[in-house]
C-alpha positions as a Markdown table, in Angstrom:
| # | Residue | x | y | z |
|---|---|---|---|---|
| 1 | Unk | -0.9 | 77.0 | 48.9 |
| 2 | Unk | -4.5 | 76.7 | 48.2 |
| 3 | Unk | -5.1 | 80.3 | 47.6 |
| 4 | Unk | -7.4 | 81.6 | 44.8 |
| 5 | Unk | -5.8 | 80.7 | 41.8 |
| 6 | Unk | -6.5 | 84.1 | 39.9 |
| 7 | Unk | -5.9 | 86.3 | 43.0 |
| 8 | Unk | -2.4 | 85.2 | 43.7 |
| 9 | Unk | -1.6 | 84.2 | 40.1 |
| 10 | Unk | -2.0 | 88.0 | 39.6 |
| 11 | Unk | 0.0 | 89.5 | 42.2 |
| 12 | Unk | 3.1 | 87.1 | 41.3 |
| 13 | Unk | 2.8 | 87.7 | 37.5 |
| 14 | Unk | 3.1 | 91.9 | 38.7 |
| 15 | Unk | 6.0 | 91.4 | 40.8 |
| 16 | Unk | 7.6 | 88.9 | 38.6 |
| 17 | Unk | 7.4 | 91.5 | 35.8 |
| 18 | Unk | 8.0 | 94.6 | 37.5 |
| 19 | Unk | 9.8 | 93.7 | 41.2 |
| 20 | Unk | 13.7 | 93.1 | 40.2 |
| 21 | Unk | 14.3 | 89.2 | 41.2 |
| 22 | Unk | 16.1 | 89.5 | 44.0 |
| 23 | Unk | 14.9 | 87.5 | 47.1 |
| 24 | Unk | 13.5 | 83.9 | 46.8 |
| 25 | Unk | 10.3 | 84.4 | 48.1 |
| 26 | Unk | 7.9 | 81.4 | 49.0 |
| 27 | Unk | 4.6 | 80.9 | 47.2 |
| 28 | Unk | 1.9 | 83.1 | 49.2 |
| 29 | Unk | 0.8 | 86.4 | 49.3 |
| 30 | Unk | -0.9 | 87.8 | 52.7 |
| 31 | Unk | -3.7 | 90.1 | 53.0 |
| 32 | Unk | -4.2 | 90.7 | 57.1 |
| 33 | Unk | -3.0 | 89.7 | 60.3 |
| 34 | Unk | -3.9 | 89.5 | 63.7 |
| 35 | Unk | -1.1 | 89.1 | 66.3 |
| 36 | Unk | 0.3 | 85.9 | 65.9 |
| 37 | Unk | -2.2 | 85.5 | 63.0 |
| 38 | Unk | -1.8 | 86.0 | 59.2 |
| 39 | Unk | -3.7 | 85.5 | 56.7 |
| 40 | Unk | -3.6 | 84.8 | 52.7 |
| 41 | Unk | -5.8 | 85.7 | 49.6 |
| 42 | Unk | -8.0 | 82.4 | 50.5 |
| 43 | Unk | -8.5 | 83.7 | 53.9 |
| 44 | Unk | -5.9 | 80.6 | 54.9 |
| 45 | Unk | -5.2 | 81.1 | 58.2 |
| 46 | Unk | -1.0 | 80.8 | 59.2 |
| 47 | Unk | 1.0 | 80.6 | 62.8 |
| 48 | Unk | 3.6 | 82.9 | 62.3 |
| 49 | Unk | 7.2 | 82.1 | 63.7 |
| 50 | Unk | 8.8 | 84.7 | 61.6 |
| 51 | Unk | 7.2 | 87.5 | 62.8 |
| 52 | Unk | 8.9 | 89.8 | 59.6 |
| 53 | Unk | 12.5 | 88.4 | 60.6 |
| 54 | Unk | 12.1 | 89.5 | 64.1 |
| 55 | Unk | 10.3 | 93.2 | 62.8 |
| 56 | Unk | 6.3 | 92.7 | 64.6 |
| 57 | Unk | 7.4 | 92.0 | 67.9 |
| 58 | Unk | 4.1 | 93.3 | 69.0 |
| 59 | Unk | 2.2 | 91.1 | 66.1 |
| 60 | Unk | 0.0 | 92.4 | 63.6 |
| 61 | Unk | -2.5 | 95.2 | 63.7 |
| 62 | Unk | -1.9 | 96.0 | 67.3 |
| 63 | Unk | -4.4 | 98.4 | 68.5 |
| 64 | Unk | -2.3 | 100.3 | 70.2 |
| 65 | Unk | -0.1 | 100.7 | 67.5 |
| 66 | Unk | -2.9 | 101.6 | 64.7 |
| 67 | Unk | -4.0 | 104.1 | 67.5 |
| 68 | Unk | -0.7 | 106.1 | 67.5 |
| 69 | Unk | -0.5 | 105.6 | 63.4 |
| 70 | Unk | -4.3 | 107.3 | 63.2 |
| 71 | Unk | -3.2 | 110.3 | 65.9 |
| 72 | Unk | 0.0 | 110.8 | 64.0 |
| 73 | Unk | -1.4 | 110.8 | 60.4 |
| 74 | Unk | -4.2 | 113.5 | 61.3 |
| 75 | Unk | -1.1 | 115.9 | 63.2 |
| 76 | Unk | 2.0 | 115.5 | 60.7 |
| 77 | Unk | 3.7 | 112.8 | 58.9 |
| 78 | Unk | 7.3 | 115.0 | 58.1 |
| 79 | Unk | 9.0 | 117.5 | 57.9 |
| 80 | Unk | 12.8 | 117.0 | 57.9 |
| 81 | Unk | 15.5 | 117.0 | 60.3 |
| 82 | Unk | 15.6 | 120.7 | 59.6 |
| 83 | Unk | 13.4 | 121.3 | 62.3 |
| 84 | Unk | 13.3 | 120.0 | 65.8 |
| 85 | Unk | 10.5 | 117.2 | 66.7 |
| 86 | Unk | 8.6 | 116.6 | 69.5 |
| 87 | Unk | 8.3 | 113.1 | 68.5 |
| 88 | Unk | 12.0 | 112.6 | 67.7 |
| 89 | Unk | 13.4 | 114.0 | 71.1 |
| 90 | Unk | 10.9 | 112.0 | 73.1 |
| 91 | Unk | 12.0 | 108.8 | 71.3 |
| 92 | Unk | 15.7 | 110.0 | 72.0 |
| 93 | Unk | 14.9 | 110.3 | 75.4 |
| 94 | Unk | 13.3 | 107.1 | 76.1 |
| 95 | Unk | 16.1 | 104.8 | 74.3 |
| 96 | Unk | 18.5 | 106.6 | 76.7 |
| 97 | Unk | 16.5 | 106.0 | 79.3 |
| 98 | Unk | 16.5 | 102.4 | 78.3 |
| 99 | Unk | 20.1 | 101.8 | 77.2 |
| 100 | Unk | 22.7 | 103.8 | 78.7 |
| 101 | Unk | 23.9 | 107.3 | 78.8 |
| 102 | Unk | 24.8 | 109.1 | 75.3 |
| 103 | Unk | 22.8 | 110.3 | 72.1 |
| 104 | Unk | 20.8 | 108.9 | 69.7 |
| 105 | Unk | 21.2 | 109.2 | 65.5 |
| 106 | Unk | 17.5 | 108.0 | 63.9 |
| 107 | Unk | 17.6 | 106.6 | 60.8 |
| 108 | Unk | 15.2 | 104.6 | 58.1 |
| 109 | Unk | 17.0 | 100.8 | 58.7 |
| 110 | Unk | 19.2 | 98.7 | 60.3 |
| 111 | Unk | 21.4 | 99.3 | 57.2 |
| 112 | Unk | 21.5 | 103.0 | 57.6 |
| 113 | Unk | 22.3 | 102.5 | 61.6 |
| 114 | Unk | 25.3 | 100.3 | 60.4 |
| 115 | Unk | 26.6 | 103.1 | 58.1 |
| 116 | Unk | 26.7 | 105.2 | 60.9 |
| 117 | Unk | 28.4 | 102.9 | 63.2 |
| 118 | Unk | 30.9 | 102.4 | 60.4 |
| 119 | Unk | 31.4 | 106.3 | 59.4 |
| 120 | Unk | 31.6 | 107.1 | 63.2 |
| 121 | Unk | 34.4 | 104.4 | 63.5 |
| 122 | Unk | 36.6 | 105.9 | 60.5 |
| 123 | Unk | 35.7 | 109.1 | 62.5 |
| 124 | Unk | 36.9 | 108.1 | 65.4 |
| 125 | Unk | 40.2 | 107.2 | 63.7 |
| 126 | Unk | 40.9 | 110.3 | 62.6 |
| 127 | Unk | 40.8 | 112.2 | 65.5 |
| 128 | Unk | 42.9 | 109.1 | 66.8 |
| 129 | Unk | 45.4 | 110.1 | 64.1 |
| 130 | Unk | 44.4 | 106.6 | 63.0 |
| 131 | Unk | 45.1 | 106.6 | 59.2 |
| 132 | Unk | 45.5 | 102.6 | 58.7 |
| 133 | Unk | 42.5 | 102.0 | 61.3 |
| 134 | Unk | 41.5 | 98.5 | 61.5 |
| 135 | Unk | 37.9 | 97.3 | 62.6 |
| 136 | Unk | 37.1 | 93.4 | 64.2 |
| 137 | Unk | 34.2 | 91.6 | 63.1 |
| 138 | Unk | 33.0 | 88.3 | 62.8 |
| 139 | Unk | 32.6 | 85.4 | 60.7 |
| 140 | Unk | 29.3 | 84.5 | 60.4 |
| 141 | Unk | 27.6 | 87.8 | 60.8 |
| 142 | Unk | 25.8 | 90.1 | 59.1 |
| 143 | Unk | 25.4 | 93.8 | 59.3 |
| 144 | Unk | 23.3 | 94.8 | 56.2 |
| 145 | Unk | 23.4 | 95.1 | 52.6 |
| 146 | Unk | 25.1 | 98.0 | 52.1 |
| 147 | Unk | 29.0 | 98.4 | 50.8 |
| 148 | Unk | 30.0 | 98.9 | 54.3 |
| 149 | Unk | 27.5 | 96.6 | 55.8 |
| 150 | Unk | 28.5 | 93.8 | 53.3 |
| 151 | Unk | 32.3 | 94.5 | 54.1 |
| 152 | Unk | 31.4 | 94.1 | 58.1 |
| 153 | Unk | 29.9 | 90.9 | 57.1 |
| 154 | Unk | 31.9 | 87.6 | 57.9 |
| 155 | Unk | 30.6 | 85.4 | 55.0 |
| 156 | Unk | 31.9 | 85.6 | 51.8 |
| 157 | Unk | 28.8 | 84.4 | 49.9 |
| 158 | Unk | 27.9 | 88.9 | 50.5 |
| 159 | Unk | 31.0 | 89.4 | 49.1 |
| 160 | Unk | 31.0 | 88.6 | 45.9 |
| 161 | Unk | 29.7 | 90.0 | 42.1 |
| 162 | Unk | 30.7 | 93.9 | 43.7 |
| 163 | Unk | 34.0 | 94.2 | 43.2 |
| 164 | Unk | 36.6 | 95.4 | 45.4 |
| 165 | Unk | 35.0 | 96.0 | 49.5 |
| 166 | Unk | 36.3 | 98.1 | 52.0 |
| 167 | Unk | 39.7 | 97.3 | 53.5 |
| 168 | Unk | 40.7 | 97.6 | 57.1 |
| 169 | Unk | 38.6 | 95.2 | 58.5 |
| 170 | Unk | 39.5 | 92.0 | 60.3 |
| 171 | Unk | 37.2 | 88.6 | 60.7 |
| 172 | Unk | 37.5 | 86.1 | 64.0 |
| 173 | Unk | 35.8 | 83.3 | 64.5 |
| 174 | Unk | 32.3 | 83.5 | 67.3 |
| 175 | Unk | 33.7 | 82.3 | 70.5 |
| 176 | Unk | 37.5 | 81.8 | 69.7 |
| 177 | Unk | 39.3 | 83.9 | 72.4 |
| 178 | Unk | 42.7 | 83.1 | 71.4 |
| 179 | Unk | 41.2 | 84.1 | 67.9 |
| 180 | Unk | 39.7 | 87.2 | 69.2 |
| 181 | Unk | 43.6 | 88.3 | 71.4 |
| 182 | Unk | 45.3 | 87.6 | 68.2 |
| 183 | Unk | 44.4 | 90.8 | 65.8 |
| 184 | Unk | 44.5 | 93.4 | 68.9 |
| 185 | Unk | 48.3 | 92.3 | 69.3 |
| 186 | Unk | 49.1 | 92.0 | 65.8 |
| 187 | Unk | 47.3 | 95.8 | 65.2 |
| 188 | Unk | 48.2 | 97.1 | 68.2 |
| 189 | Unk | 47.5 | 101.0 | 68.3 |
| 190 | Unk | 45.7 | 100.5 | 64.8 |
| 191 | Unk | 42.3 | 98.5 | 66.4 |
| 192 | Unk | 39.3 | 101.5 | 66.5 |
| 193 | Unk | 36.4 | 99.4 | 66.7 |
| 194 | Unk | 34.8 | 95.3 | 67.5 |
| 195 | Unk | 31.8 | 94.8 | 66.1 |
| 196 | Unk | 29.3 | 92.0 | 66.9 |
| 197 | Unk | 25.6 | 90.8 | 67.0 |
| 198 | Unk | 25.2 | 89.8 | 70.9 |
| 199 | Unk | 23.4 | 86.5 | 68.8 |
| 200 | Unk | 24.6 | 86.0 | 65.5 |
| 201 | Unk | 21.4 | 85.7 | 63.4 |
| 202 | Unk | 21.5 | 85.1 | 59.5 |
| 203 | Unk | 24.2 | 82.2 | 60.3 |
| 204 | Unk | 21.7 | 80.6 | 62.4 |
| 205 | Unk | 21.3 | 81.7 | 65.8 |
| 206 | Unk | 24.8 | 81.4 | 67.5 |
| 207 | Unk | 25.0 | 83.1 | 70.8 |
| 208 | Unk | 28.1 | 84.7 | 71.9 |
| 209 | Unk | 29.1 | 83.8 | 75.6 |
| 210 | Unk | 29.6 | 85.6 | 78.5 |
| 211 | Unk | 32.7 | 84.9 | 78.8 |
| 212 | Unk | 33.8 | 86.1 | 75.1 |
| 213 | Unk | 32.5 | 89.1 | 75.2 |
| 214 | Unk | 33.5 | 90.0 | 78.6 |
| 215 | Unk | 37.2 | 89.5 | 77.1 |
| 216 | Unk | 36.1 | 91.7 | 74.1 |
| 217 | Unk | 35.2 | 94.8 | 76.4 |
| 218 | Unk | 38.2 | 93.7 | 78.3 |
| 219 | Unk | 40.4 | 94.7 | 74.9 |
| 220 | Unk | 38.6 | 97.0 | 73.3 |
| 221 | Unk | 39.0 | 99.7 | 76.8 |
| 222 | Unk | 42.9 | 98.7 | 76.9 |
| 223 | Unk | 42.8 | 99.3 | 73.3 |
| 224 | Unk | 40.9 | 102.5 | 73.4 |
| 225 | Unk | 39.0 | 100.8 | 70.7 |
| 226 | Unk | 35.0 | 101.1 | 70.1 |
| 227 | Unk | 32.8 | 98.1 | 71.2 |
| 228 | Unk | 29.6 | 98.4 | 68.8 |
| 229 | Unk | 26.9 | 96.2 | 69.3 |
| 230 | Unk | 24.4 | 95.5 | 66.2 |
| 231 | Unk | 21.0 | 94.4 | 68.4 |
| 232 | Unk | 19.0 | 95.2 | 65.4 |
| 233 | Unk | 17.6 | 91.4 | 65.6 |
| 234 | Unk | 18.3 | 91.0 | 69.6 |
| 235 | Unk | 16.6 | 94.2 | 70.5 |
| 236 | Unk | 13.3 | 95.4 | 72.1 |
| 237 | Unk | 12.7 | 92.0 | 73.8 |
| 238 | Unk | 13.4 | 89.6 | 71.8 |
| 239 | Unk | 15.9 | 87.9 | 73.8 |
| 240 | Unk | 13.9 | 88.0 | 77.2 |
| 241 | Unk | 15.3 | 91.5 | 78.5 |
| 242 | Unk | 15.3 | 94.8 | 76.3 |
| 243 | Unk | 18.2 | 94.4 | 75.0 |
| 244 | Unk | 20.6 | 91.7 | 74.6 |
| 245 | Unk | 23.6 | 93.4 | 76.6 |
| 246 | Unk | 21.7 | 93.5 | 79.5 |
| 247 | Unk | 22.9 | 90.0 | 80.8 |
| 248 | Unk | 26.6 | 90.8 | 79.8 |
| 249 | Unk | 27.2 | 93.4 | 82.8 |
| 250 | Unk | 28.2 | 96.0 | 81.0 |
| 251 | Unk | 26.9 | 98.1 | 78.2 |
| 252 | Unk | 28.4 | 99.0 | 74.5 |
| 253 | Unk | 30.0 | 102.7 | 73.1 |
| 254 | Unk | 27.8 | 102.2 | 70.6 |
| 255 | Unk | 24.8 | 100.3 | 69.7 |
| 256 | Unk | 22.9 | 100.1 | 66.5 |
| 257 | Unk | 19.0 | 99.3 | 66.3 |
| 258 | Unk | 15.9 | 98.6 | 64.1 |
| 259 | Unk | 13.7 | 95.9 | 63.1 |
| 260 | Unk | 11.5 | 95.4 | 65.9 |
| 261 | Unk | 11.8 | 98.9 | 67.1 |
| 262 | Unk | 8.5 | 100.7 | 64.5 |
| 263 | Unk | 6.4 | 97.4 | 64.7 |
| 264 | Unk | 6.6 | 97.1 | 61.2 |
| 265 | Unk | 7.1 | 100.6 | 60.2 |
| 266 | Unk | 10.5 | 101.3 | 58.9 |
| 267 | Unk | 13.5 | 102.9 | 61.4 |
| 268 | Unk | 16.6 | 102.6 | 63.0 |
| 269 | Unk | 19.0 | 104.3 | 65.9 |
| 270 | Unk | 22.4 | 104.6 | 66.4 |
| 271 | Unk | 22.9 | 105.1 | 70.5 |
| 272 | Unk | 26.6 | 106.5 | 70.6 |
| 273 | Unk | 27.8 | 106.7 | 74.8 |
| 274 | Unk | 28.4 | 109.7 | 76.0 |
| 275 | Unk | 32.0 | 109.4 | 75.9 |
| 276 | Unk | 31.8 | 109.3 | 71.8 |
| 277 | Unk | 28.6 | 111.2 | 71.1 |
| 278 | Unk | 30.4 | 114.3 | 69.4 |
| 279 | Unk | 32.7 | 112.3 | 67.4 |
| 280 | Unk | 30.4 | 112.9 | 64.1 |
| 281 | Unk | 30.7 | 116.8 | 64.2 |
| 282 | Unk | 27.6 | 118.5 | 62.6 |
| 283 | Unk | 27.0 | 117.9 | 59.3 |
| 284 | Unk | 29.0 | 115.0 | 58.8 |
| 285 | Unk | 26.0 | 112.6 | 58.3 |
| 286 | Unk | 21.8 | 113.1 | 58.1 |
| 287 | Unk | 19.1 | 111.6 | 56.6 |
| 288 | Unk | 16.0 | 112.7 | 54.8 |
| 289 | Unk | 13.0 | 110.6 | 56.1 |
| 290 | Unk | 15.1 | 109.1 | 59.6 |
| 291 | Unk | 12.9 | 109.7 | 62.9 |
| 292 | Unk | 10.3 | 111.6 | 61.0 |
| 293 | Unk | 7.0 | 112.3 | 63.2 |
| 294 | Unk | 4.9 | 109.7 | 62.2 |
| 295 | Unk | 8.2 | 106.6 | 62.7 |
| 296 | Unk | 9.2 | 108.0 | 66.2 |
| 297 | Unk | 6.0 | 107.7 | 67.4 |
| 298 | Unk | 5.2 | 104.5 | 66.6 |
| 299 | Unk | 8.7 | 103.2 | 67.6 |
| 300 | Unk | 8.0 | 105.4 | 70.9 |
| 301 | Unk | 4.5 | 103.7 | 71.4 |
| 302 | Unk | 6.2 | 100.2 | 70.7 |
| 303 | Unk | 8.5 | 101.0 | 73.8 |
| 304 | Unk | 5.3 | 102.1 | 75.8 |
| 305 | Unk | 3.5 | 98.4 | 74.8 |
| 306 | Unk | 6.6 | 96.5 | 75.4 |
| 307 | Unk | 6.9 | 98.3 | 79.3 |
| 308 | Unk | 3.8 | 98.2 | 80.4 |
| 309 | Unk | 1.8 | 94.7 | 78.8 |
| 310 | Unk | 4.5 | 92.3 | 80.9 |
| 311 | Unk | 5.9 | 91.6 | 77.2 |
| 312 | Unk | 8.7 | 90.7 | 78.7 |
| 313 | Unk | 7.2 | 88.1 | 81.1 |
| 314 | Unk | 5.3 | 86.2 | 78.5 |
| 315 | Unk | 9.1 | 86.0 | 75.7 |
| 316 | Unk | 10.3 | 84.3 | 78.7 |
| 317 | Unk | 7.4 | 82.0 | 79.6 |
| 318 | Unk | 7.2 | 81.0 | 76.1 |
| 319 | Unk | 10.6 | 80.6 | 75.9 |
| 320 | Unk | 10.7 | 78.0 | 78.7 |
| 321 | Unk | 7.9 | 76.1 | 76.5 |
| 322 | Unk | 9.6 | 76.5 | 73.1 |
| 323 | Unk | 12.5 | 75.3 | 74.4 |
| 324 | Unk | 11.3 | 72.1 | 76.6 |
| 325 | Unk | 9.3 | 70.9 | 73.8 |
| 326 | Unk | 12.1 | 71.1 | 71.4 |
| 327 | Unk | 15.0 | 69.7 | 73.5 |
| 328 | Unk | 12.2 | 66.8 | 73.6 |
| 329 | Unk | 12.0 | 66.7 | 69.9 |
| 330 | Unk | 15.5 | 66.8 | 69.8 |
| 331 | Unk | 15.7 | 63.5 | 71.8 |
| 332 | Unk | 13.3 | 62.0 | 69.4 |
| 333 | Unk | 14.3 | 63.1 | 66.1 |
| 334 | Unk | 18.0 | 62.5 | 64.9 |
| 335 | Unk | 17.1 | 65.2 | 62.1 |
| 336 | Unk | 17.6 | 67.9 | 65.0 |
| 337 | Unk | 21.2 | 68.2 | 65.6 |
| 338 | Unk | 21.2 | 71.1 | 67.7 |
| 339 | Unk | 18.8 | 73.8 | 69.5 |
| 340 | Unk | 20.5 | 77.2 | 70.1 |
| 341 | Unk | 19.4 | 81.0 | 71.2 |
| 342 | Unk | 17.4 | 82.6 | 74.0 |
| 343 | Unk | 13.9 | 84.5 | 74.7 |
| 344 | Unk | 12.1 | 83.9 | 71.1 |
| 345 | Unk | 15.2 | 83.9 | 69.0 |
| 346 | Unk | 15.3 | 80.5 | 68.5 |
| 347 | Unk | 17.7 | 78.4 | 66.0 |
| 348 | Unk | 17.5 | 74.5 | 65.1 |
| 349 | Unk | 20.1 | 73.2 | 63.6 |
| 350 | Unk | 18.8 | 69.8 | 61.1 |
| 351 | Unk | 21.2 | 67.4 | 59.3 |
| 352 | Unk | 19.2 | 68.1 | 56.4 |
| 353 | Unk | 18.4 | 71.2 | 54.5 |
| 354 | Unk | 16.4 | 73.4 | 55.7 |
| 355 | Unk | 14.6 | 75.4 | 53.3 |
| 356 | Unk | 12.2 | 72.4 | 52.2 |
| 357 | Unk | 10.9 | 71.5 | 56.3 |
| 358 | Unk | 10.1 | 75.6 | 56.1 |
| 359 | Unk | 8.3 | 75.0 | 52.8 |
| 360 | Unk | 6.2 | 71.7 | 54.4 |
| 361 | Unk | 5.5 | 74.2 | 57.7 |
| 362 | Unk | 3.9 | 76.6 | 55.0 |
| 363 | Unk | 1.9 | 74.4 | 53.4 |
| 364 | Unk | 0.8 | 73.2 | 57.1 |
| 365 | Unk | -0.2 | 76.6 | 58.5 |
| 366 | Unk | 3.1 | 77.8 | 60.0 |
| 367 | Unk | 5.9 | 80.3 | 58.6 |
| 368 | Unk | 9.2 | 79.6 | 59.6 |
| 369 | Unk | 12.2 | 80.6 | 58.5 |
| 370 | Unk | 15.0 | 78.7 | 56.7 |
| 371 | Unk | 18.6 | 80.3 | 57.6 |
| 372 | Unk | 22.3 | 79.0 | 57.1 |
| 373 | Unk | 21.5 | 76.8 | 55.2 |
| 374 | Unk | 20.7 | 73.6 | 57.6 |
| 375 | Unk | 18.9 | 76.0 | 60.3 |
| 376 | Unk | 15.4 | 76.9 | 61.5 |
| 377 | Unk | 15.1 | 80.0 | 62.9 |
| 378 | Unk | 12.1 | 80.3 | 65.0 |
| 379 | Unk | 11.3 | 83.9 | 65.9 |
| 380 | Unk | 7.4 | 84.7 | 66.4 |
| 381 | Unk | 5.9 | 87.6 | 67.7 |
| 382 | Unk | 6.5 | 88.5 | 71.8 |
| 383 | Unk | 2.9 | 88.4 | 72.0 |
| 384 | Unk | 2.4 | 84.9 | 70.7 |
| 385 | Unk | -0.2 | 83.0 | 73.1 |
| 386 | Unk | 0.9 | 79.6 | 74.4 |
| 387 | Unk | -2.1 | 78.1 | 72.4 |
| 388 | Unk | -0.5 | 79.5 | 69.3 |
| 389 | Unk | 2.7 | 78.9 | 70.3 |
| 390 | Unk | 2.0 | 75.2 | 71.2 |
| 391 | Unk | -0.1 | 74.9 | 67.9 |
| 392 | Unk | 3.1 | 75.9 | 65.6 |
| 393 | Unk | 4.9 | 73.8 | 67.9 |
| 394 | Unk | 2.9 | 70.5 | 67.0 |
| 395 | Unk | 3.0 | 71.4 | 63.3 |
| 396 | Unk | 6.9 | 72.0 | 63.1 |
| 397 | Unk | 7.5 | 68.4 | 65.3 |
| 398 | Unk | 5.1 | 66.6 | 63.0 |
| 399 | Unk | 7.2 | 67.8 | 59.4 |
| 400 | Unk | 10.1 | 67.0 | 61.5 |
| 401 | Unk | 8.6 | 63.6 | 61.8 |
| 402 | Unk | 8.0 | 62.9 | 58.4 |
| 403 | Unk | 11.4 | 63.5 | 57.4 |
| 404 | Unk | 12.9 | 60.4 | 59.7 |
């Protein structure tokens, strides 16, 4: 990586000793970042497709955002959920504003919004009278690393080494209606909840049709059954519009949220329609640090940046590029067996494997990330310049190239 030896040697002998080994991290250590920027211990500079797995939508060391973070700091950081919060409710009020009518739980993570999701869902069932209650999901997805969140998740490779998971939930295959009709019959009265990501992300960026998931609200209202959407990855423009939904024509019961939505500063919402947002009574679930003064209003001011910069305008500009250019390489390069995804939340499928063309990128100046084994995900920040943009471009095509 080129970086000075004794600098990085240092800060991977501390984590090796003291971090538990748990994530299979690439060779490089950054120290700044500017937008689409980052930078390493060697002042190396990087293009950066990854963007924190779709987390800096806005890029790094946004002014705006360091702004808000100063202001905040100086006024209060926390208090607790004790007391009511000018920053919280404001927050509240603007993801309601932006999604659709109902309340808002803030948490720390896109793990904590899923436990809520899930807790609201057995909820749900017992008002229902719903003791056997059965919840759809996915193969493929992924919906966090928690016991729940690993037990919503479609691929077994999260299920194993923790013994027994959580019963009562049901996989389908992405896409398969007659798959999808198939557990609401065989269920019937017993199905509470479907739960999808509007593009499935860790699996390699397979987005659900229109189609599909116009049959899923279709059974989940006959069925009196909750449709929860996880945009945690789609969300807060990544896709080209807000939110993911948007282009469906109609919106969820419930919707969870995080990632992109603090800029890089941990939090997550659950947005419960109004039609469900007393089923968790009082009490029945909280959190310590979630929507604390200093997280809602940076994730507050990251709504701001995204409505008033034309954000939107330049995901979907890029995305014309991204995807032009590809489909091109794609013509060229028989390594490319498939380009999927919309906006900036881009997958390419490879015949090969995919974790050594992200390790060549790296060593070329541009993070990408390797996903599903055989899958380049491509997910920079919403900011990204088409210089940048076109840069990382040329240096992904020419890897690509040297693997013919």
């Amino acid at each position: 990586m080129n970086e000075t030896a004794s600098e990085f040697q240092k800060t991977k002998e501390l984590t090796d000793k003291y971090l538990i080994d748990l994530f299979n991290r690439y060779p490089v250590a950054f120290r700044y970042g500017v937008n689409e920027l980052l930078f390493d211990q060697n002042n190396k500079q990087y293009i950066d497709f990854l963007a924190g797995v779709a987390v800096t939508n806005l890029g790094h060391s946004d002014p705006d955002i360091i702004e808000v973070i100063r202001n905040q700091i100086d006024k209060l950081m926390h208090t607790s959920n004790w007391f009511y919060s000018e920053e919280a409710s404001r927050l509240a009020e603007l993801l309601i504003l932006n999604t659709f009518p109902g309340k808002v739980f803030l948490c720390n993570s896109g793990t904590e919004a899923t436990e809520a999701a899930f807790k609201l869902a057995r909820a749900y069932a017992e008002q229902k009278q719903i003791h056997d209650p059965i919840i759809i999901s996915l193969h493929k997805s992924f919906h966090g690393r928690s016991v729940s969140g690993i037990s919503l998740t479609g691929q077994k490779k999260m299920h194993t080494g923790f013994g027994k998971l959580l019963d009562g939930i049901e996989f389908v295959s992405p896409n398969s209606e007659e798959e999808l009709v198939e557990p609401f019959e065989r269920f019937a009265g017993r199905v509470v909840a479907f739960i999808a990501e509007p593009i499935i992300g860790e699996s390699g960026i397979i987005p659900l049709t229109h189609g599909y998931m116009n049959l899923v609200r279709e059974l989940t209202l006959e069925n009196e059954a909750l449709l929860i959407l996880d945009e945690i990855q789609t969300g807060f423009g990544r896709t080209g519009t807000m939110f993911a939904f948007e282009t469906f024509g109609f919106s969820p019961d419930v919707m969870t949220l995080a990632k992109g939505l603090g800029s890089g500063f941990p939090i997550g919402a659950l947005i419960v329609a109004e039609k469900y947002e007393n089923v968790l009574a009082k009490g029945t679930h909280g959190s310590t640090f979630g929507g604390n003064h200093l997280a809602a209003a940076i994730a507050y001011e990251t709504i701001r940046v995204i409505q008033t910069r034309d954000v939107l305008a330049n995901v979907n500009s890029c995305s014309e590029i991204a995807f032009s250019r590809l489909n091109q390489m794609k013509q060229k390069n028989k390594i490319i067996k498939e380009i999927r995804g919309k906006g900036l939340h881009i997958g390419i499928e490879l015949t090969v494997p995919s974790r050594p063309i992200a390790e060549l990128c790296l060593e070329k100046g541009l993070i990408v990330n390797a996903t599903g084994d055989t899958v380049i995900r491509i997910m920079p920040p919403l900011t990204i310049s088409t210089q940048y943009l076109n840069e990382g471009l040329d240096i992904l095509e020419s890897v690509l190239e040297s693997q013919k």
